[in-house]
N, C-alpha and C positions, 0 to 999 in steps of 0.2 A: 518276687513279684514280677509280673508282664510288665513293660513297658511298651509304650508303642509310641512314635511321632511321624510327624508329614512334613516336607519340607516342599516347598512349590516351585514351580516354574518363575524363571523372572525375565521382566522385558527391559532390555537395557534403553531408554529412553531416551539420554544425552550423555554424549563425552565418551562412548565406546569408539572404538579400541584404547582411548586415552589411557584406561586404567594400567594399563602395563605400562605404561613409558611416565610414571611419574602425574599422571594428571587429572583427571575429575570425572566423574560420574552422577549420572541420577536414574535411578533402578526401582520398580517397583515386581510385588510378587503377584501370578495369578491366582484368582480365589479355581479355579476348576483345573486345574492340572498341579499333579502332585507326582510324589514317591510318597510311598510311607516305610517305615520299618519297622518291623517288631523284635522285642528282644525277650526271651525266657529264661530263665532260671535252667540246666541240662547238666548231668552227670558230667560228659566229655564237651568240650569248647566244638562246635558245629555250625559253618555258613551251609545257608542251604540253598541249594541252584533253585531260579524261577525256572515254572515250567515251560515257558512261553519263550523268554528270553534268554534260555544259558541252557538252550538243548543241545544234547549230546547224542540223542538218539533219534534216527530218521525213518521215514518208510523207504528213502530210496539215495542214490547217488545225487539225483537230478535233483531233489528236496532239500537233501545238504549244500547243492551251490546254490541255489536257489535264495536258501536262508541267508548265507555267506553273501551274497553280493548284495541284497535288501539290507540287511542287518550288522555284516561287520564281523568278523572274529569275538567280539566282544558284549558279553551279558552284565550281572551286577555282581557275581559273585566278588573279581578278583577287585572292584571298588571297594566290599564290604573288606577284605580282608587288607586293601593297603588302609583302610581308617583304621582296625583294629590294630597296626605296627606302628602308623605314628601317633595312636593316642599313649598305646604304651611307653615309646620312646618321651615321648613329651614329659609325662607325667615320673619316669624316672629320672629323667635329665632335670627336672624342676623340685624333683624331691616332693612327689604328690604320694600319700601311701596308696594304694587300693587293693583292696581285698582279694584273697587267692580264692575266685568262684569261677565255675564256668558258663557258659550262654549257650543260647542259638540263637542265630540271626536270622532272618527269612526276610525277605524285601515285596516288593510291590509299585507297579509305575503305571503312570496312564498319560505322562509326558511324552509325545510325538518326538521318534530317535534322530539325534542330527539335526534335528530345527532349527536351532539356533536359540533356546529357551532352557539351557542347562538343567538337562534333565540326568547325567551323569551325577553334579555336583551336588543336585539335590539327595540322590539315592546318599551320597557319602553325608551330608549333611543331616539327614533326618538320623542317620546309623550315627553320628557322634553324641547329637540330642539321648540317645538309647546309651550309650555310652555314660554319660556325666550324669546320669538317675540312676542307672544301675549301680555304680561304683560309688553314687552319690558325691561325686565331686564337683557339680554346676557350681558350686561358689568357689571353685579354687582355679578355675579356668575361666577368664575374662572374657568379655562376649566379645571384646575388640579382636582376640588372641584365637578363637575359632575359625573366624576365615582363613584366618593360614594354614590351619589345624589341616584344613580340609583343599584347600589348593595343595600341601605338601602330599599328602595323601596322593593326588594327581598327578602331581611329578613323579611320585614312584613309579607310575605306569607311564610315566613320558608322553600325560596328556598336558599342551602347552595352553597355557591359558591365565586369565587377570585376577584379581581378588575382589572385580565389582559383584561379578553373577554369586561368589561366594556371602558378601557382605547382605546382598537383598533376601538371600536366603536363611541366611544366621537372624535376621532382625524380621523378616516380614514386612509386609507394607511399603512405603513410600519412602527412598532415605538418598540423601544426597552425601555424598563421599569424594574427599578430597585427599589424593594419594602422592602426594607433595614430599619430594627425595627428605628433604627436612623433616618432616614425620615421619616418615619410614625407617629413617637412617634416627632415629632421637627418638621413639616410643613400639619400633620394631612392625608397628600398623597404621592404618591412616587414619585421617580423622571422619568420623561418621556420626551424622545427624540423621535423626527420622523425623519424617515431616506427615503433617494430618493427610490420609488420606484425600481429604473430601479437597484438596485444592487441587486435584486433577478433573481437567475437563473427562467428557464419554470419549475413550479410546476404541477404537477396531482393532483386530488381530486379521490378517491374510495370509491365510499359507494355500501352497496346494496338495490338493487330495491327495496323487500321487507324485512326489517331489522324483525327478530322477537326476538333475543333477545338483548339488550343493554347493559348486563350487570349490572345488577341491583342488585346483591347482597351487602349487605354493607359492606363495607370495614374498616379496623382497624385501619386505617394507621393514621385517627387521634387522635383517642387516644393513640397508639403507639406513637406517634411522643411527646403529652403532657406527657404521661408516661416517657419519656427520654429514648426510646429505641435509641440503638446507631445505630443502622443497619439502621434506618427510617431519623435519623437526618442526617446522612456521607451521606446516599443517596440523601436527597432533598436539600444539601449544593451543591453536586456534577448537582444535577439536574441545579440549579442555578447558576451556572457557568459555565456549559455549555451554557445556554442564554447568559454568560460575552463573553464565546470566540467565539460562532457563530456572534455575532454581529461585533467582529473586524471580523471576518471570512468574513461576508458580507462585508466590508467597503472595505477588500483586496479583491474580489470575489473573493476568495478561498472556491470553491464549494465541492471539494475533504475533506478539514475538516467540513465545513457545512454538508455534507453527514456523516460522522462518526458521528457528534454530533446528529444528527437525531436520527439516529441509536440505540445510547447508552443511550440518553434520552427514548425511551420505552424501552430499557430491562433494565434498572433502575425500570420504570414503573410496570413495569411486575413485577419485582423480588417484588419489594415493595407491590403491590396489590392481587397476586396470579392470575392464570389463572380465577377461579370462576368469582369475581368483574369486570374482563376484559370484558368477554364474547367469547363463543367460536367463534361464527363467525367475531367480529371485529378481534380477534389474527388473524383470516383465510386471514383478506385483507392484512395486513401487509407480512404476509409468502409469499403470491401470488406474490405480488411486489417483497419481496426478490431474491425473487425465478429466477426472473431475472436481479437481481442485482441493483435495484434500492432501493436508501435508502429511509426508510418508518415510519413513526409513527403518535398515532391519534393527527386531530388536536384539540380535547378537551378530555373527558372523554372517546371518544371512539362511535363509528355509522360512523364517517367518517376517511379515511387515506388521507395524505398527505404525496405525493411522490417524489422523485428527481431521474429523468434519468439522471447520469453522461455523460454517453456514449452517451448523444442526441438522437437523431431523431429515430436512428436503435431500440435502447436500449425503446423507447416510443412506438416503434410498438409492441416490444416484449411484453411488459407489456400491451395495448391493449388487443394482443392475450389470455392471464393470465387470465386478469381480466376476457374477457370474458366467457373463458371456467370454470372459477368456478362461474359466474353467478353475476357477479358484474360491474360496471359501472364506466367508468375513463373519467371524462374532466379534459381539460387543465384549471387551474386558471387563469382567470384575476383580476389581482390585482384593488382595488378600490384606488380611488384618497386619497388626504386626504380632509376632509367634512367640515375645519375650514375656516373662512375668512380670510383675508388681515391683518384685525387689531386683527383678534384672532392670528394669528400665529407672529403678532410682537409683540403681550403683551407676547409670551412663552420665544421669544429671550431677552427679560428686565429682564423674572425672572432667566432665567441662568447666 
């Protein structure tokens, strides 16, 4: 049988960068930007390059650097195939059986590259989903135990990164996550709730048309933070707790402190990583929004913002007009559902 799944885009909302040093997030997925993956039934085991994204063949020199400096060494083929080695390894190491069949994989994306909206983790995430139907082993693989699934996948290519943008995408929708060394080190994952959609106020997204820098310089902040510098540690404690109270924040829609905690979580940000790491044009979308009063920060590393009109509908035009005039591009967010079944989402209520 075909299988096929989507895995979306997600906006880290509160407590990013926390999720690596131990601390809290609150992540929701978007309804219009995705990966999907499909998986077939094939004689020989076969990843197949997108045409778009994992070209090997050009009309010219100048079209190969071209692509290379826009886009990166990097397509979706070698994500599909490090998911395909640590499911395997997983599922031997755990003693899961699965069947001697072979597939092809083919992928598919319309997530904007380097945005800062984990459109990487998705393509590996929606290809695990095609994984545990094919083999049919979704119930022997805990929906907690996938995000790792899928960040170890990423460290095989020596992409560094947290287990929040994995956990929004493994569950879908709206979930607050709490990555507390005690959980981590005593159940191997954090703890993770999903929460109703509908207690998020109307969100914006801002990015630009054409992004040229992202901010790429590297930043110290993790060896600072292993070094025991205080000012890196007080800040990503402070960072993750602010995920603690925007979460009650949303439970009471109290969008007036959801707006502050936005807010303070990138110039936490900022303070932490310097203008440099940031990049000057992401700082730009944030100020833009400011600027009319709407609170803003990115929703990953920074290529995209995520904004809250307090003031509604007047206050969404203003920023429209903002966005415009500095050359930048604002939709409204719609939130994605949550991606899990009936019996997945009653085995989450057994383990709490």
């Amino acid at each position: 049988m075909e299988v096929e799944h989507k895995a979306y885009a997600r906006v880290g909302l509160l407590g990013n960068p926390s999720d690596v040093y131990g601390g809290r997030a609150v992540s929701f997925a978007v309804a219009g930007l995705w990966a999907t993956v499909r998986l077939r039934p094939s004689d020989e085991l076969l990843v197949q390059p997108h045409p778009r994204h994992d070209l090997v063949a050009f009309p010219s020199l100048t079209a190969l650097v071209d692509r290379l400096e826009g886009g990166g060494y990097y397509g979706g083929v070698r994500l599909l195939l490090a998911i395909c080695k640590v499911f395997h390894s997983h599922c031997r190491r755990n003693d899961i059986a699965i069947d001697d069949k072979n597939f092809t994989l083919s992928y598919d994306t319309n997530i904007p590259r380097q945005a800062g909206l984990s459109g990487s983790s998705a393509i590996v995430c929606a290809a695990l989903s095609c994984l545990l139907d094919f083999y049919n082993v979704r119930d022997k693989i805990r929906i907690e135990v996938r995000p790792n699934l899928i960040l170890d996948a990423e460290k095989e290519l020596g992409i560094v990164a947290g287990l929040q943008d994995r956990v929004a995408q493994v569950y879908g929708g709206l979930v607050y996550m709490d990555f507390s060394q005690e959980h981590m080190d005593k159940l191997g994952h954090g703890i993770y709730t999903p929460l109703d959609v509908n207690l998020l106020p109307p969100l914006y997204l801002i990015y630009a048309e054409n992004p040229s820098d992202s901010g790429k310089v590297h930043s110290s902040v993790r060896q600072r933070w292993l070094d025991g510098d205080e000012f890196v540690i007080s800040s990503m404690k402070e960072v993750a707790q602010q995920a603690y109270d925007g979460h009650n924040a949303l439970l009471q829609k109290n969008y007036t402190d959801l707006a502050r905690l936005m807010n303070r979580n990138f110039d936490l940000r900022r303070q932490m990583f310097g203008d440099d790491a940031l990049g000057a044009l992401n700082i730009k979308m944030v100020e833009v929004a400011r600027s009319v009063g709407a609170a803003s920060k990115f929703t990953g590393s920074g290529g995209v913002v995520v904004a809250l009109c307090l003031d509604g509908d007047v206050q969404a035009e203003l920023l429209k007009k903002a966005c415009q005039e500095a050359g930048f591009v604002v939709e409204l967010i719609e939130v994605a559902p949550s991606v899990l079944t009936e019996e997945e989402l009653a085995s989450l209520s057994d383990h709490h």
